[in-house]
mmJSON file of the N, C-alpha and C atoms, coordinates in Angstrom:
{"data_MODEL":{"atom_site":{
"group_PDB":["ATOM","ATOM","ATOM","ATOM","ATOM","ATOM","ATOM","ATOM","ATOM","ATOM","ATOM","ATOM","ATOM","ATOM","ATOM","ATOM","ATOM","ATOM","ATOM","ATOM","ATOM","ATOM","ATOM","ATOM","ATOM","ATOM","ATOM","ATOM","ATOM","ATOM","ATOM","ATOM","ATOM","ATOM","ATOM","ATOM","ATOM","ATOM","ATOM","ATOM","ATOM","ATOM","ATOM","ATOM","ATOM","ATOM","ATOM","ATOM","ATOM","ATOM","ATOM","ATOM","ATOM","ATOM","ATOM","ATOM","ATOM","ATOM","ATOM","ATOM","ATOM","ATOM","ATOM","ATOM","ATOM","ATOM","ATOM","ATOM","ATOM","ATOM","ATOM","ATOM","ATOM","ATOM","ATOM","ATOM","ATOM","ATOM","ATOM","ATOM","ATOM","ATOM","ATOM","ATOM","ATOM","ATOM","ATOM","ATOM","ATOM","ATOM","ATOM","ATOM","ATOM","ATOM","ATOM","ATOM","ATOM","ATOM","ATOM","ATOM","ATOM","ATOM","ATOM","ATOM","ATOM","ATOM","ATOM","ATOM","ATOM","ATOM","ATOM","ATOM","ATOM","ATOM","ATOM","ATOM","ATOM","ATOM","ATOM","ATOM","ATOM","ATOM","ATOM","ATOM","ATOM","ATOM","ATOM","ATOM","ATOM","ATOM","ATOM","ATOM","ATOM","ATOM","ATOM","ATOM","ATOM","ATOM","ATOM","ATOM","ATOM","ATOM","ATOM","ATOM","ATOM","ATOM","ATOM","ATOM","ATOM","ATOM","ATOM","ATOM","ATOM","ATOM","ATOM","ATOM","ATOM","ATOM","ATOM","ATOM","ATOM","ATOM","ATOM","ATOM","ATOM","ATOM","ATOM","ATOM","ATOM","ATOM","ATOM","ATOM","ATOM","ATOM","ATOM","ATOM","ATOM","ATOM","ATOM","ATOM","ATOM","ATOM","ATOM","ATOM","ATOM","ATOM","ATOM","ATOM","ATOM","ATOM","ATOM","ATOM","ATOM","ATOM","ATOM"],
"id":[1,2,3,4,5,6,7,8,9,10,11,12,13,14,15,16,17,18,19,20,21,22,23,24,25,26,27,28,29,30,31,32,33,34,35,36,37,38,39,40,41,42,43,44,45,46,47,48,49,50,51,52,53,54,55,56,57,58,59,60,61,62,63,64,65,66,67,68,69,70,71,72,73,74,75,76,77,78,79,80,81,82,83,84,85,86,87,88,89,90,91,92,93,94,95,96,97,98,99,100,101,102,103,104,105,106,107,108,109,110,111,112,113,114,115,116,117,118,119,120,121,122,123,124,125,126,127,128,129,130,131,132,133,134,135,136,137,138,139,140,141,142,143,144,145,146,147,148,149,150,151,152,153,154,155,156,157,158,159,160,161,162,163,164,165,166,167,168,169,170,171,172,173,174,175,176,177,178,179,180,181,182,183,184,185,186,187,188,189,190,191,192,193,194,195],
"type_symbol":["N","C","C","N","C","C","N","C","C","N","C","C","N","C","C","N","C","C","N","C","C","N","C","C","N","C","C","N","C","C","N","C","C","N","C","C","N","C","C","N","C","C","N","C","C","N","C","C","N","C","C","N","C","C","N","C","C","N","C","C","N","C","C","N","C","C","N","C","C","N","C","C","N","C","C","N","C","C","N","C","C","N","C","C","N","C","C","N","C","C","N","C","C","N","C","C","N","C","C","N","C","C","N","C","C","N","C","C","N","C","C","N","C","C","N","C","C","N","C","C","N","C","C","N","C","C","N","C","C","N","C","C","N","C","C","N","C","C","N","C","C","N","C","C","N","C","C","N","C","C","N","C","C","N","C","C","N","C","C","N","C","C","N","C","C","N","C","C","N","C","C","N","C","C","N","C","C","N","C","C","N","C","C","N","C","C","N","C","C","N","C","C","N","C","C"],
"label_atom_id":["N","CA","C","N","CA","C","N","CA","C","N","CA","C","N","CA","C","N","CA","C","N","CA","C","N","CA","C","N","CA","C","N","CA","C","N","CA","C","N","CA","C","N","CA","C","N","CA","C","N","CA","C","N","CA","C","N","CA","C","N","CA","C","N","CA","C","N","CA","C","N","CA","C","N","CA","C","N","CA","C","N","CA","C","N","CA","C","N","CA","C","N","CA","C","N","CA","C","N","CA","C","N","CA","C","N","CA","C","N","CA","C","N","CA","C","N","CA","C","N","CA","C","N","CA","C","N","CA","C","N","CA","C","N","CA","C","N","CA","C","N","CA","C","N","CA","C","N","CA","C","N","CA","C","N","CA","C","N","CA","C","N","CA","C","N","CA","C","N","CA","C","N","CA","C","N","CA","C","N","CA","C","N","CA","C","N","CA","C","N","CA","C","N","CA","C","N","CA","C","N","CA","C","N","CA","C","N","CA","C","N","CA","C","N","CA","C","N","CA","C","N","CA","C","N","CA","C"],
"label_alt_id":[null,null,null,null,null,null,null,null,null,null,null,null,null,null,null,null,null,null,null,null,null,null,null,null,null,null,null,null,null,null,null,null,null,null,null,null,null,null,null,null,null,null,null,null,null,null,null,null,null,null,null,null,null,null,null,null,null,null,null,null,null,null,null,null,null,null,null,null,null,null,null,null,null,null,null,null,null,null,null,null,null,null,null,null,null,null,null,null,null,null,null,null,null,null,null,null,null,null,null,null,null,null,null,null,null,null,null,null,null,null,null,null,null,null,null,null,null,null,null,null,null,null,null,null,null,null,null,null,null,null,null,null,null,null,null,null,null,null,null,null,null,null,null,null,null,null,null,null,null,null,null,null,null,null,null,null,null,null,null,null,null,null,null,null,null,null,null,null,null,null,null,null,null,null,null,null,null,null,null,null,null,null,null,null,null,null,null,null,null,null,null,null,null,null,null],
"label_comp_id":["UNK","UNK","UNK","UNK","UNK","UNK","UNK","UNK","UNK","UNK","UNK","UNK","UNK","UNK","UNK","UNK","UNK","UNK","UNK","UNK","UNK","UNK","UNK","UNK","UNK","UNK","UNK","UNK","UNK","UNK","UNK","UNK","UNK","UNK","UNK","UNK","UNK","UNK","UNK","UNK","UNK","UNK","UNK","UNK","UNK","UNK","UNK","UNK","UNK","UNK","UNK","UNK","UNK","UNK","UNK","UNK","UNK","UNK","UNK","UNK","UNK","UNK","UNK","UNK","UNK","UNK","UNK","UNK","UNK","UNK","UNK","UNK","UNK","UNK","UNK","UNK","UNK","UNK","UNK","UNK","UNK","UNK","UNK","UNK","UNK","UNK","UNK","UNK","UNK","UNK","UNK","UNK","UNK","UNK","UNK","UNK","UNK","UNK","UNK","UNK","UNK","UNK","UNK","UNK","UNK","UNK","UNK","UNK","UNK","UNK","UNK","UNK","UNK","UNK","UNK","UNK","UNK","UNK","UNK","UNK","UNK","UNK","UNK","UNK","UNK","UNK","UNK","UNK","UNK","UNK","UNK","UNK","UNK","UNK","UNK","UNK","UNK","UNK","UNK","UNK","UNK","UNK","UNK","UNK","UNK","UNK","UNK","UNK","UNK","UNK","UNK","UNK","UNK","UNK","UNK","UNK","UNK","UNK","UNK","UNK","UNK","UNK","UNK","UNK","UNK","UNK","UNK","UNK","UNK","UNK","UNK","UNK","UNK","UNK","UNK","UNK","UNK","UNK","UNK","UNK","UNK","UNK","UNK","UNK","UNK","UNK","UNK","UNK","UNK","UNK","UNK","UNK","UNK","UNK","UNK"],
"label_asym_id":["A","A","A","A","A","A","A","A","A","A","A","A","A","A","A","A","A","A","A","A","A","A","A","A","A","A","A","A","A","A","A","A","A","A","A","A","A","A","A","A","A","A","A","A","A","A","A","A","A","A","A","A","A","A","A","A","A","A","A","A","A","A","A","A","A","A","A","A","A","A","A","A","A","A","A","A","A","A","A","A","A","A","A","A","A","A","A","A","A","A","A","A","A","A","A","A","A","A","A","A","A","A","A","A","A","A","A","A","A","A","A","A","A","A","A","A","A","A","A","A","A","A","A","A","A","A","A","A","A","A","A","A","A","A","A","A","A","A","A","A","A","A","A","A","A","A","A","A","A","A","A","A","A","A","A","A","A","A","A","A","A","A","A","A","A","A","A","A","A","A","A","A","A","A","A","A","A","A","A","A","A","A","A","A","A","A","A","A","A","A","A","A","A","A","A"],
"label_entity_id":["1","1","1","1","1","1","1","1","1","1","1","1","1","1","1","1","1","1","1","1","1","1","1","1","1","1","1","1","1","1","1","1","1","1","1","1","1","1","1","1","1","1","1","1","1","1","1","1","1","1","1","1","1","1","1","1","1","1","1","1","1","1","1","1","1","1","1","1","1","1","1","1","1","1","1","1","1","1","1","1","1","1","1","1","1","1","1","1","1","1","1","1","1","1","1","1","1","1","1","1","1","1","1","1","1","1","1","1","1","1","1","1","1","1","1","1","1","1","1","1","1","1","1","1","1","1","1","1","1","1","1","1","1","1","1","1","1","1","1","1","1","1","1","1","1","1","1","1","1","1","1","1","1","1","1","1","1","1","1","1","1","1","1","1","1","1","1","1","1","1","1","1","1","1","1","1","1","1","1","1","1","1","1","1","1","1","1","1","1","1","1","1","1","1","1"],
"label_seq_id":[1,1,1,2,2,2,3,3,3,4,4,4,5,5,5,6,6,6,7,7,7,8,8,8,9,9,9,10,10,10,11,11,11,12,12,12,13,13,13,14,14,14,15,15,15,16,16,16,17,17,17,18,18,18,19,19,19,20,20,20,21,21,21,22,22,22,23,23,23,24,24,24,25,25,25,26,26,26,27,27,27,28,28,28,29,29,29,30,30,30,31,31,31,32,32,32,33,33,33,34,34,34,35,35,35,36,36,36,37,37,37,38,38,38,39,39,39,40,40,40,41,41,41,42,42,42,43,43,43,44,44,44,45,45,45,46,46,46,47,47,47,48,48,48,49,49,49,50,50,50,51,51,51,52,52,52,53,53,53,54,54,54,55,55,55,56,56,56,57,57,57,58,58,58,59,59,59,60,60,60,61,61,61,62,62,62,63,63,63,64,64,64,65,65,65],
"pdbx_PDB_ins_code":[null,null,null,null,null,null,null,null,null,null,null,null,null,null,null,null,null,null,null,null,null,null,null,null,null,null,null,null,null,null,null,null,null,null,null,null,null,null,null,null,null,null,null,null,null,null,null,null,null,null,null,null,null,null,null,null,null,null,null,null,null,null,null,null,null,null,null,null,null,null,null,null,null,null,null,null,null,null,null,null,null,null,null,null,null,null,null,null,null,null,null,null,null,null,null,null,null,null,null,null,null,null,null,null,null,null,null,null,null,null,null,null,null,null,null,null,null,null,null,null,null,null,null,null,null,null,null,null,null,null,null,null,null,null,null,null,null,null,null,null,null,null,null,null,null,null,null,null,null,null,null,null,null,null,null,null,null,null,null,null,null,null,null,null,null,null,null,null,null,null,null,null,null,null,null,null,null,null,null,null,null,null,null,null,null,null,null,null,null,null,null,null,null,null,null],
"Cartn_x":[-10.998,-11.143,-10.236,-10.394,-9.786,-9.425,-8.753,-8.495,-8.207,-8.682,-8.178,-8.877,-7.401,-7.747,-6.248,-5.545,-5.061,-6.324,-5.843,-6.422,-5.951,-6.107,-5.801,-4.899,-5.719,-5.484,-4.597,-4.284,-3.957,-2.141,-2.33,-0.818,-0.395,-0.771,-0.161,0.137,-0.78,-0.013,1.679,1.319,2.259,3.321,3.28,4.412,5.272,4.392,4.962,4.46,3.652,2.496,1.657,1.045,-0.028,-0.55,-0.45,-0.735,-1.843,-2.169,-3.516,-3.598,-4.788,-5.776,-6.654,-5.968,-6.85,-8.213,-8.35,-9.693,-10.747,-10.099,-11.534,-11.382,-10.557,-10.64,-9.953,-10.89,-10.462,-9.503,-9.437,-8.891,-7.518,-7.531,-5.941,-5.543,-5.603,-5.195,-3.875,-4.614,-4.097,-2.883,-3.336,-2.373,-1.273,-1.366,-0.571,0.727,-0.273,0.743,1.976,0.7,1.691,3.052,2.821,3.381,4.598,4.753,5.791,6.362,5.678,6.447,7.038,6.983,7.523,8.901,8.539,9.945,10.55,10.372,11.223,11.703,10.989,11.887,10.973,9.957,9.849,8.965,9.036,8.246,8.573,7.438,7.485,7.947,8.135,8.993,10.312,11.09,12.688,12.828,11.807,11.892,12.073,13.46,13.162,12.341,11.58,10.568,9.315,9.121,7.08,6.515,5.626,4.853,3.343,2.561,1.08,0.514,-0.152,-1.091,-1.756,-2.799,-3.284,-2.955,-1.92,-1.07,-0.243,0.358,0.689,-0.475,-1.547,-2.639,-2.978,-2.767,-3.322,-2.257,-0.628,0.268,0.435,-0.415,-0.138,-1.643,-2.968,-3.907,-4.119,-3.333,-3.592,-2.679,-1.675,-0.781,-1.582,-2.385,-3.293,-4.772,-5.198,-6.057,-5.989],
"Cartn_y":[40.472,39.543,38.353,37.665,35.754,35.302,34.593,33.769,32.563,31.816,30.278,30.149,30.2,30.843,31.528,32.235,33.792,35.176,36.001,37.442,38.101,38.153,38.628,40.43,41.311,42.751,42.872,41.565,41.794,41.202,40.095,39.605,41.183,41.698,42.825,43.724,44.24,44.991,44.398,43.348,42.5,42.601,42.562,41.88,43.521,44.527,46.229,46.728,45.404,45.872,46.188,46.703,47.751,48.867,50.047,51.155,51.157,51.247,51.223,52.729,53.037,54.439,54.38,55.366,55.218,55.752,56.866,57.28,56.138,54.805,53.828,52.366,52.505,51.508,52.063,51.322,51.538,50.311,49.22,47.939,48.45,47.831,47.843,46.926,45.94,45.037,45.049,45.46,46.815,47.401,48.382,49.674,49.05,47.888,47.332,46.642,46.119,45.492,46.073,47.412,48.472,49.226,48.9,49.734,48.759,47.509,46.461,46.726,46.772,46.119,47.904,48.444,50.335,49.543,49.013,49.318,48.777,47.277,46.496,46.948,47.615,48.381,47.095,46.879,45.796,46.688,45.641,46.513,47.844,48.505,50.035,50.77,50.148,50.788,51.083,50.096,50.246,50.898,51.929,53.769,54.422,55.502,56.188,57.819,57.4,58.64,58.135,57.025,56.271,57.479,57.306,58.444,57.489,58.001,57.258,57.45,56.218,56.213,57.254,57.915,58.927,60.32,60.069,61.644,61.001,60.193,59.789,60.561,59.781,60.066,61.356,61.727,63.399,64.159,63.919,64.572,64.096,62.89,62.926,62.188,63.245,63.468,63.411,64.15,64.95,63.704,63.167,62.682,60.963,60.623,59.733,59.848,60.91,61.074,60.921],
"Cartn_z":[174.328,173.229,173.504,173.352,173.1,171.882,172.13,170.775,171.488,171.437,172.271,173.738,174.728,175.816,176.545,175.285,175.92,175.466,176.218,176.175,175.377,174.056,172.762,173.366,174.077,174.082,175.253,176.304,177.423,176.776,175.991,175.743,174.514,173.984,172.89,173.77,174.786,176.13,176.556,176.824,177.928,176.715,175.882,174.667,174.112,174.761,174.375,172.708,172.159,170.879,170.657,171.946,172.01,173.109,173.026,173.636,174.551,175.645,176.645,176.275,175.791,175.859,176.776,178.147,179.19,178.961,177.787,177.523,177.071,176.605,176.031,177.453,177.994,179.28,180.715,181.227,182.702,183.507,182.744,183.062,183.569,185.121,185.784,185.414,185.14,184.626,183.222,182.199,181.2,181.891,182.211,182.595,183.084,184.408,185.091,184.104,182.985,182.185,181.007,180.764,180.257,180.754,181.99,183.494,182.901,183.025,183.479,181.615,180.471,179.363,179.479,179.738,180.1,180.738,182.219,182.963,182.254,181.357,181.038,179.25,178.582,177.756,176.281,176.811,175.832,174.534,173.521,172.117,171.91,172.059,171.194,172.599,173.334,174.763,174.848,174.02,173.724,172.833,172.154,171.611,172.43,172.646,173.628,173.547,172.654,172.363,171.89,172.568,171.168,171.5,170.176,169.938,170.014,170.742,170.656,169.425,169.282,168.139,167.217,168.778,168.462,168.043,168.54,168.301,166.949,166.305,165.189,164.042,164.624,163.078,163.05,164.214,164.393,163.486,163.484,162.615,161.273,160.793,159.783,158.725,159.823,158.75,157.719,157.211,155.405,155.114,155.029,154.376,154.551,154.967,154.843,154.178,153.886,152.845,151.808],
"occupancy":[1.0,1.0,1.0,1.0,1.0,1.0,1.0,1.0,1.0,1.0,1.0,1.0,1.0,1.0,1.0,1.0,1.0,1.0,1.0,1.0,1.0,1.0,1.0,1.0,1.0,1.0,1.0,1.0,1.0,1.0,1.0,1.0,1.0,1.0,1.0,1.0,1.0,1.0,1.0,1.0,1.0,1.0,1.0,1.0,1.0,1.0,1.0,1.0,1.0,1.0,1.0,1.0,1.0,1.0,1.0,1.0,1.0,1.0,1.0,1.0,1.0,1.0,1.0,1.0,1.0,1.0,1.0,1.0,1.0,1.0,1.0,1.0,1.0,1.0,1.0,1.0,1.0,1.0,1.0,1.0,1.0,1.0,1.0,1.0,1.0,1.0,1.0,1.0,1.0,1.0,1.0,1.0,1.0,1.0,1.0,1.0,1.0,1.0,1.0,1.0,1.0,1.0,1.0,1.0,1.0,1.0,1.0,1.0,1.0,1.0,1.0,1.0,1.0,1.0,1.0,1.0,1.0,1.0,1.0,1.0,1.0,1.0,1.0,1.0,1.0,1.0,1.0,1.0,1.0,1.0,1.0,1.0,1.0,1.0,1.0,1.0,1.0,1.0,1.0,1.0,1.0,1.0,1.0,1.0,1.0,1.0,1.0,1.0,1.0,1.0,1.0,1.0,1.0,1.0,1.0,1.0,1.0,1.0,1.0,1.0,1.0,1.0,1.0,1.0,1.0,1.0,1.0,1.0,1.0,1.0,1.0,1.0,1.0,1.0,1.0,1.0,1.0,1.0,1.0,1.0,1.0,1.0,1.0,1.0,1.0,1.0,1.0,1.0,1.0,1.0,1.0,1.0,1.0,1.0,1.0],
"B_iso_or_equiv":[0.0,0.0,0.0,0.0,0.0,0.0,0.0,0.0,0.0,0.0,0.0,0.0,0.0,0.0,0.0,0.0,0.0,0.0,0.0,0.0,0.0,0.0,0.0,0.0,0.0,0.0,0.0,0.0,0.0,0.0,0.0,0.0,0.0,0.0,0.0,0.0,0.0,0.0,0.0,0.0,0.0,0.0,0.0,0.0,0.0,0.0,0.0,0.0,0.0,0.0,0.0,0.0,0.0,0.0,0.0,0.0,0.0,0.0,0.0,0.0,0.0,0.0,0.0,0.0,0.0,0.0,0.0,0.0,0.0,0.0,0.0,0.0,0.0,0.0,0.0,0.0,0.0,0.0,0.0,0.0,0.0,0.0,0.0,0.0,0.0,0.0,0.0,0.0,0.0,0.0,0.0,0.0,0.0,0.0,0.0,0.0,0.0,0.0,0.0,0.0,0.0,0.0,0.0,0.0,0.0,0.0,0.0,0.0,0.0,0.0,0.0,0.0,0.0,0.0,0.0,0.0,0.0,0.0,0.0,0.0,0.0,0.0,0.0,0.0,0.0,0.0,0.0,0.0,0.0,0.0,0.0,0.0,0.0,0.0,0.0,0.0,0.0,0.0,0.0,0.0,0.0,0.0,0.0,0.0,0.0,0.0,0.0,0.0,0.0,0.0,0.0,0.0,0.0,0.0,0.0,0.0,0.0,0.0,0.0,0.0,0.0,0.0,0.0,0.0,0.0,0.0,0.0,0.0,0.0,0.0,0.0,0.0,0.0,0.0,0.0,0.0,0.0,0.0,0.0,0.0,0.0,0.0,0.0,0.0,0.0,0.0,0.0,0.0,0.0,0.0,0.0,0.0,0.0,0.0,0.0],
"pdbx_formal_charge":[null,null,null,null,null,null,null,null,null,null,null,null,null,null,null,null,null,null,null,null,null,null,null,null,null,null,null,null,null,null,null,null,null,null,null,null,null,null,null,null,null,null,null,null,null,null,null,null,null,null,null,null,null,null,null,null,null,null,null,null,null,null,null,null,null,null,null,null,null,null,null,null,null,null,null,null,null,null,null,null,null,null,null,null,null,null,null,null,null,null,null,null,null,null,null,null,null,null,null,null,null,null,null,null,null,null,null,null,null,null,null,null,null,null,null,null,null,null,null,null,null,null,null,null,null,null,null,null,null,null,null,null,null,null,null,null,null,null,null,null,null,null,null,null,null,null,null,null,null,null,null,null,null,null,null,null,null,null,null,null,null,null,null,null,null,null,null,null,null,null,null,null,null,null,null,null,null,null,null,null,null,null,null,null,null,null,null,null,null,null,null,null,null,null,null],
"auth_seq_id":[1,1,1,2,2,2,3,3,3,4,4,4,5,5,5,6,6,6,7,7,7,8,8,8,9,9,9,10,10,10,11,11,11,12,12,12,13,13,13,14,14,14,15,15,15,16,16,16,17,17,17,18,18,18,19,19,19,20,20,20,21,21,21,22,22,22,23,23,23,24,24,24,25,25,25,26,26,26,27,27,27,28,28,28,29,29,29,30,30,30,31,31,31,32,32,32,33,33,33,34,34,34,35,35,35,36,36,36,37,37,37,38,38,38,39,39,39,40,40,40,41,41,41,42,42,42,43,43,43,44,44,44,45,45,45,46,46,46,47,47,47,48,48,48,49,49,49,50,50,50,51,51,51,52,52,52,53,53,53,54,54,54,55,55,55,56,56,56,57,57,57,58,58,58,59,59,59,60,60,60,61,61,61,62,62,62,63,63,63,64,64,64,65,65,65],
"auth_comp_id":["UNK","UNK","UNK","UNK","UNK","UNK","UNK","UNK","UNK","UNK","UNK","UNK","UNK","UNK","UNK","UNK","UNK","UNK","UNK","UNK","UNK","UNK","UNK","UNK","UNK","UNK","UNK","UNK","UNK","UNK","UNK","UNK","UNK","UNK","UNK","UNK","UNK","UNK","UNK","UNK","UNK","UNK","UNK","UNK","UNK","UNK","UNK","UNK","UNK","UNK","UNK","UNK","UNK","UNK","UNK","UNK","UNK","UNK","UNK","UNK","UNK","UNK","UNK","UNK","UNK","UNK","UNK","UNK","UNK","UNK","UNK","UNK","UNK","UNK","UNK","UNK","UNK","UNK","UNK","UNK","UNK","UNK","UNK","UNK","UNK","UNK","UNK","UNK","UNK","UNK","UNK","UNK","UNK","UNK","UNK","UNK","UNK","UNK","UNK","UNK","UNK","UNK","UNK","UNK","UNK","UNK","UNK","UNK","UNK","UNK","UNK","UNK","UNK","UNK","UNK","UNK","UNK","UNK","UNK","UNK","UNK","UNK","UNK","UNK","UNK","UNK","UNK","UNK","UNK","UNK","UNK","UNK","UNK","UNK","UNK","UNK","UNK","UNK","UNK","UNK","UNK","UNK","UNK","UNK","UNK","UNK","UNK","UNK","UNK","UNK","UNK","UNK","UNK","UNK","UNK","UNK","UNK","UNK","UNK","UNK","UNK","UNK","UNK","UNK","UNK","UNK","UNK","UNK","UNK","UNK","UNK","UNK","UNK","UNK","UNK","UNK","UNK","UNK","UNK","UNK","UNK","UNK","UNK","UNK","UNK","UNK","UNK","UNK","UNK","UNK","UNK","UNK","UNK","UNK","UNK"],
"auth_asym_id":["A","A","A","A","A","A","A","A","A","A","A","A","A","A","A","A","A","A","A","A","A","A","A","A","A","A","A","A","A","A","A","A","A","A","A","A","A","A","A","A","A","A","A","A","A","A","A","A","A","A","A","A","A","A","A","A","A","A","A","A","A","A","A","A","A","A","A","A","A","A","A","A","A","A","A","A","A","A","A","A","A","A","A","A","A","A","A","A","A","A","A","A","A","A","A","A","A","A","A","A","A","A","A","A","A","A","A","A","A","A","A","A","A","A","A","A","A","A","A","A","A","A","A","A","A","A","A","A","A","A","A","A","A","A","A","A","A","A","A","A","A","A","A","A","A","A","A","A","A","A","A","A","A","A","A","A","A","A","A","A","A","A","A","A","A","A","A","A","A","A","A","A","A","A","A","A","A","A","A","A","A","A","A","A","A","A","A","A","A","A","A","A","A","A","A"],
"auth_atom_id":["N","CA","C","N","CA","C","N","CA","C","N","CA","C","N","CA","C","N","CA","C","N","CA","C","N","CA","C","N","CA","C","N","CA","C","N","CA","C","N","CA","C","N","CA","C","N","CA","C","N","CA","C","N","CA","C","N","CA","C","N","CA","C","N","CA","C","N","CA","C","N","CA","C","N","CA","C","N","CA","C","N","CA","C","N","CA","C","N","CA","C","N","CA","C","N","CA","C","N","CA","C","N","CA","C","N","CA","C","N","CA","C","N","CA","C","N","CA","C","N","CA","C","N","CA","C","N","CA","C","N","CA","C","N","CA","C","N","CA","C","N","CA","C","N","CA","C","N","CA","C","N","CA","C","N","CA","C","N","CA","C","N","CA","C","N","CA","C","N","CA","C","N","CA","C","N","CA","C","N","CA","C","N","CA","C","N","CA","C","N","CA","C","N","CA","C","N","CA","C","N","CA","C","N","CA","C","N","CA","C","N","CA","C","N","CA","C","N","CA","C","N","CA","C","N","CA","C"],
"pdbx_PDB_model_num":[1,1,1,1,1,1,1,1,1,1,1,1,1,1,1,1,1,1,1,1,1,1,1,1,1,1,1,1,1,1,1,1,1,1,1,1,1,1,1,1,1,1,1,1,1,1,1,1,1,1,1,1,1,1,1,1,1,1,1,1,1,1,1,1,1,1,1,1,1,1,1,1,1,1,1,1,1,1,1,1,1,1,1,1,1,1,1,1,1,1,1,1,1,1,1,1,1,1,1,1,1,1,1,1,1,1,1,1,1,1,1,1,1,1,1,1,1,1,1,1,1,1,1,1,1,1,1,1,1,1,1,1,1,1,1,1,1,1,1,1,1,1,1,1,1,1,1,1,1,1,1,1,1,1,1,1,1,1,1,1,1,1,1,1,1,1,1,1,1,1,1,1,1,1,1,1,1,1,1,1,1,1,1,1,1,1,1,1,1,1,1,1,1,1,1]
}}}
């Protein structure tokens, strides 16, 4: 996705504000960028425990119904 002409999903990677789910993309591109905001500790990376998305909603199902 775009907005202008940055890569809307590729800068929230790059920036450590958003999680690559290798199950819905295959983009190295992605991963690569996830790879780097990891080493560098950026966003939800400078947790030293993030918990993925998916596994978030999965523990707290019921308490969102």
């Amino acid at each position: 996705m775009k907005c202008g002409n940055k890569a809307v999903n590729a800068e929230q990677v790059r920036r450590g504000l958003a999680w690559v789910d290798s199950r819905y993309t295959q983009d190295k591109a992605l991963t690569l960028l996830q790879a780097e905001a990891r080493k560098n500790r950026t966003g939800l990376w400078s947790n030293p425990a993030p918990v993925p998305p998916w596994q978030w909603r999965a523990n707290h199902a019921t308490a969102m119904r």
